[in-house]
N, C-alpha and C positions, 0 to 999 in steps of 0.2 A: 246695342243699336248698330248693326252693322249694313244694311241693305238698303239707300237710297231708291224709290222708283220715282222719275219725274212726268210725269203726262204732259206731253207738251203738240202743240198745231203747227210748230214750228218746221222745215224743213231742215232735213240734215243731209250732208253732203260726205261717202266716204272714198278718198279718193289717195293712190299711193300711201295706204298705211295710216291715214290719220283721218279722224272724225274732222269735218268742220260746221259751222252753225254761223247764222245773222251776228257780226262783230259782239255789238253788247249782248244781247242772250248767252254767247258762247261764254264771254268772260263773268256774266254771273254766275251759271251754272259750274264754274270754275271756282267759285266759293263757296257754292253747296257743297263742291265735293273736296274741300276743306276739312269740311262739319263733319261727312261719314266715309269709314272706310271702302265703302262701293257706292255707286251712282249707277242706276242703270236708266236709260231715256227712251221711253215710249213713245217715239215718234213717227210720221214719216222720214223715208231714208231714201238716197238716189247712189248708187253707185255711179259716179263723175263728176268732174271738176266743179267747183263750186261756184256760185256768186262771188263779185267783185268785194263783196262789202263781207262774206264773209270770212273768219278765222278760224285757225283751230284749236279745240280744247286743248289746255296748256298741264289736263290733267291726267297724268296715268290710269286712273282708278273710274274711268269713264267707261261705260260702253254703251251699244244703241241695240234696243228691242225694235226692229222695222216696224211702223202700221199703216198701213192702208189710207191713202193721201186724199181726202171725198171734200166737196163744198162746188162752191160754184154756182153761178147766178140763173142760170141759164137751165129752162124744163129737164134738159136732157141732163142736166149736171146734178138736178134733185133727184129725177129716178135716179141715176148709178148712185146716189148719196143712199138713198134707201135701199137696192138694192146689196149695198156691199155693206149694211149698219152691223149685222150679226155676226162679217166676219172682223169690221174694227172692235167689235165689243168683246168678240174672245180674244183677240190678241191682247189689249188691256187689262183683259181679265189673267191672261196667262205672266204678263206681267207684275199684274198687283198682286197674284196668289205667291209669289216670293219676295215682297217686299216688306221690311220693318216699319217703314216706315214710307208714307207717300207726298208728293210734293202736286199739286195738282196748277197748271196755270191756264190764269183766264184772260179776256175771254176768248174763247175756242170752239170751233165745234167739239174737240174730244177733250177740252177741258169742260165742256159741258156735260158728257160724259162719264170725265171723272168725278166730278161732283156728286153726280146720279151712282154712283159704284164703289167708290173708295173705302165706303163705310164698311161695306161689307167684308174688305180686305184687312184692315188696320184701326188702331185707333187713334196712330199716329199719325195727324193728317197734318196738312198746312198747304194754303192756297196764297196764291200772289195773283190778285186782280190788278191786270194792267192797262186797264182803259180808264175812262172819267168816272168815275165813282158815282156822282149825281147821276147821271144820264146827262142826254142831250139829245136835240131835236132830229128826230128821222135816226133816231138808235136803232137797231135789227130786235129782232122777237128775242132771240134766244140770250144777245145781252144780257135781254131787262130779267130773262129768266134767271142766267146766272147771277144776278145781283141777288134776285130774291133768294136764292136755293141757297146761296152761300152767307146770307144775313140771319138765315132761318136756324130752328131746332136739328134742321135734318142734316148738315154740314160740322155742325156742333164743333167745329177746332179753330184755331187762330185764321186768320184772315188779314194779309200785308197789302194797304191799297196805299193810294197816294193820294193823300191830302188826309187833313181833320174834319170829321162832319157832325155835325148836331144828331143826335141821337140815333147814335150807334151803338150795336149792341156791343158787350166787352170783348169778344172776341174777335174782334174788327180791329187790326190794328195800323196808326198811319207809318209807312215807312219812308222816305227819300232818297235816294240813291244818285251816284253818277258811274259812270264807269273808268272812272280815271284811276289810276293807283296814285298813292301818297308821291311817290317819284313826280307822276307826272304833272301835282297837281302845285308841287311846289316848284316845278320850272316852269309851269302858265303863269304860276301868281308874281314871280320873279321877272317873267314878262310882263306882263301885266304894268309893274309897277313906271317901268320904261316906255311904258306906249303911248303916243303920239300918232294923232289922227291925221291921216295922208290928204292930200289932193292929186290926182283925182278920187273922190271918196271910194272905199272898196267896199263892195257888198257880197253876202255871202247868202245861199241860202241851201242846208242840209236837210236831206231828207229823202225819202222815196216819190219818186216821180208817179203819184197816184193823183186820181179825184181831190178826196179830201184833205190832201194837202194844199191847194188852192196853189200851184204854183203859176198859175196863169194871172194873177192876181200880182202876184210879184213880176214876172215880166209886163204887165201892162202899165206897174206902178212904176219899173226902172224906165220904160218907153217915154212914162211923163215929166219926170224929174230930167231927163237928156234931152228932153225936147226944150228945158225952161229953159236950157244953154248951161247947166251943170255937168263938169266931166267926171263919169264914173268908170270903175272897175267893177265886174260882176262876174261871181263863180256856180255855178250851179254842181250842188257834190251830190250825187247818190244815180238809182236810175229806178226803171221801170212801165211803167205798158204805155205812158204817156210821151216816153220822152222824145220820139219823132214829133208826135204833133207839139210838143212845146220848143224845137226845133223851129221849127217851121213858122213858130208864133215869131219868135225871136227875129229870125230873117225879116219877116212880114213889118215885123216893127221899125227896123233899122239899128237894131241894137246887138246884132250879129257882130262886128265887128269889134266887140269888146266883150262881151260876153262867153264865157268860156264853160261849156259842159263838160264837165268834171268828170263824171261815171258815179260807179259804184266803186269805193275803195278802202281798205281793212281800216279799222278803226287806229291806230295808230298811227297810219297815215295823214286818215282825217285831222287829228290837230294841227297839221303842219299850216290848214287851212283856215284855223284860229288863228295861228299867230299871223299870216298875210292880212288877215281883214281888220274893217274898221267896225262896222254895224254888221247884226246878222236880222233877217226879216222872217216869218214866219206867217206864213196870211192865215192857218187855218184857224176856226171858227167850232172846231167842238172835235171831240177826240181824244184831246190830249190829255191825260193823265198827269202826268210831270214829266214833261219835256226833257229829257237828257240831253239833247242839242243844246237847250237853253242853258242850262246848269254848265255843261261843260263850255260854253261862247264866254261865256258869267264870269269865269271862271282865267278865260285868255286876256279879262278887260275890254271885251267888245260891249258895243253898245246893243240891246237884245230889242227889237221891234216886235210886237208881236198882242194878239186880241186877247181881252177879259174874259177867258174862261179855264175852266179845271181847276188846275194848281197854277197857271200863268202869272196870278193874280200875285199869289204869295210871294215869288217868287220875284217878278219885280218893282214890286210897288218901290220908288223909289229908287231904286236902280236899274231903271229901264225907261222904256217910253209902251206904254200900254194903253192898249184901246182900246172903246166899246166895241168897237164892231170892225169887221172884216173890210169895207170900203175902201176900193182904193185910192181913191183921194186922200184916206188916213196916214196910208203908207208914202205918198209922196209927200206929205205935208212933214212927217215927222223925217225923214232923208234931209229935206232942206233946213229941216232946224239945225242938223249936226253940223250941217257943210258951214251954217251961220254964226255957229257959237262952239267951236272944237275944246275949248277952254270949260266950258262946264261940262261938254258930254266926258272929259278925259275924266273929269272929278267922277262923275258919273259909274264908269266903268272902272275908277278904284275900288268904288261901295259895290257895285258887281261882284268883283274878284275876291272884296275881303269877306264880302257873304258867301258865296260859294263852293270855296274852299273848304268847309266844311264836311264835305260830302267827298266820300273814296270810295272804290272799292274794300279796303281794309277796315274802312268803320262799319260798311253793313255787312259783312261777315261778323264781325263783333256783333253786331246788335241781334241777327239773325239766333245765333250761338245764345246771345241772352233770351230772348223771345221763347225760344224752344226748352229752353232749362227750364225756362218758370213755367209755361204753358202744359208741358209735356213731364216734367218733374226729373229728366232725367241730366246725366252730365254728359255733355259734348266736350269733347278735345279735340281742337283743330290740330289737323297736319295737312304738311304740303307734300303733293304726289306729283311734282313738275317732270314733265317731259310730253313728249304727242305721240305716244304710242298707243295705238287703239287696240280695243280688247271688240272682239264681236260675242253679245248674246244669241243662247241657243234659241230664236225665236223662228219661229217658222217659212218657209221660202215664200209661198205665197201670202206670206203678209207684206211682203216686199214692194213695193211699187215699182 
């Protein structure tokens, strides 16, 4: 088994010599390529500097097959979507036809795609769905598609989702992950154990500055907690299409003044903003799969705020503060409980950290490694191929965006 191909919707950046990719994607696909002596990634690809948030492959034995970057909400973005389908399906296909084995990730448009195609390539397959596994309300079409395509006869290989669900076929298997290494997760937990809750209370909130993140929800909820006469600190980390207008929310409110927009910054970075805070809040309402933000807050001893859905629930019952629903009266009400009672939320966010820690990057390379032995019958030997020197596949120019 020597030839990883990975189908991914992901964007990749190659810039001075080194592939880089969205922080955590990069560093999973960092322990696929653990598992096989080549990884090759069928993505879209930008020749220039990258995102704030991402990093680069920390593996030698990486390289990028370009494809054809299409979606988009907008009439003119579905003609070019259809227009240019034949040439993302042969570039795909030019990549699957030298692959041992295929790694296909959902949901995607070209991990929809691959769904539809791998079969005919391998029979080595395995997919990682990384949306809500149930659904959820106002899902897109092609979601609910890939959930069926990959539950069905016609996908016929393992399947890594998140979460456990009732009647699942055997090939569906639940995974959890973080992206912390055992290093880092034993100097959160080590934090953790010393942490004491600040005044003015410090709030955190990670993520991409999109819609469905509901972060206007969270500034509306920090606007009424400071209006009660409670003084906070508030970080907003990540970015994206929203973040002038949630600027401008911010100002409008009067909570400019303390509130600090962070950007988008390398996941390594990002813990630095676990261990400053106290609570981290999360308003969305459907999406979430399992939260890595959460897992890794969990994980620093913050206190995790955040609504009853996906995997949320598992996660914090018990050690967190969890809620029906997205309202933001819910998010101020549970702010003020911490600021009221710091003494049990700290308890709190000990059973956070001693749950969490559980999860590393080094155990789901383990577990991946065992999944595939049994599933696939064959033996995987991890090795580490450290450094970021990129390799380019011979894929063709104009599949290049």
């Amino acid at each position: 088994m020597k030839r990883l191909v990975v189908l991914s919707h992901v964007v990749h950046y190659r810039h001075e010599g080194k592939l880089y990719a969205f922080g955590p994607y990069a560093r999973e696909i960092d322990i696929w390529a653990d598992l096989f002596p080549e990884v090759v990634i069928a993505a879209p690809c930008r020749d220039f500097a990258p995102k704030g948030d991402s990093m680069p492959f920390e593996r030698t034995n990486i390289s990028i097959h370009p494809i054809l970057k299409t979606g988009g909400d907008s009439l003119g973005a579905k003609i070019a979507q259809l227009i240019r389908l034949p040439l993302v399906i042969i570039g795909l296909s030019r990549a699957m036809a030298h692959a041992d084995a295929i790694h296909v990730r959902c949901p995607g448009n070209l991990g929809f795609l691959g769904v539809l195609l791998a079969r005919f390539f391998s029979r080595y397959r395995v997919a990682k769905y990384a949306g809500q596994w149930n659904g959820y309300p106002g899902e897109n079409l092609t979601g609910r598609l890939q959930r069926r395509l990959l539950k069905s006869w016609w996908w016929g290989a393992p399947v890594t989702v998140y979460g456990e669900w009732q009647n699942q076929p055997p090939h569906v298997h639940a995974f959890f992950t973080s992206m912390m290494s055992d290093e880092q997760i034993e100097s959160a937990v080590t934090h953790a154990r010393s942490k004491t809750f600040s005044y003015p209370l410090r709030v955190l909130f990670s993520g991409r500055l999109v819609a469905e993140k509901r972060v206007h929800v969270f500034i509306d909820a920090i606007a009424a907690v400071a209006a009660s006469g409670i003084k906070l600190e508030v970080r907003i980390v990540g970015d994206g299409p929203l973040r002038d207008e949630l600027e401008s929310q911010a100002r409008a409110s009067g909570i400019a003044e303390f509130t600090h927009f962070v950007g988008a910054v390398p996941f390594d970075q990002s813990l630095q903003h676990y261990r400053w805070a106290d609570c981290l809040l999360l308003p969305s309402v459907h999406s979430e799969g399992w939260p890595k933000v959460i897992a890794e807050a969990m994980c620093h001893g913050l206190i995790c705020v955040a609504v009853n859905h996906g995997q949320v629930g598992r996660m914090l019952c018990g050690r967190g503060i969890l809620l029906p629903d997205g309202d933001t009266e819910r998010f101020v009400t549970a702010m003020k409980s911490i600021v009221d009672d710091p003494t049990k939320y700290r308890e709190l966010g000990q059973q956070a950290s001693h749950w969490s820690q559980r999860y590393s990057r080094e155990g789901l390379r383990s577990a991946l490694a065992s999944l595939l032995e049994h599933t696939w019958g064959i033996r995987l030997v991890p090795t580490n191929h450290s450094n970021h020197a990129v390799k380019q596949d011979s894929a063709e120019v104009l599949l290049n965006e």
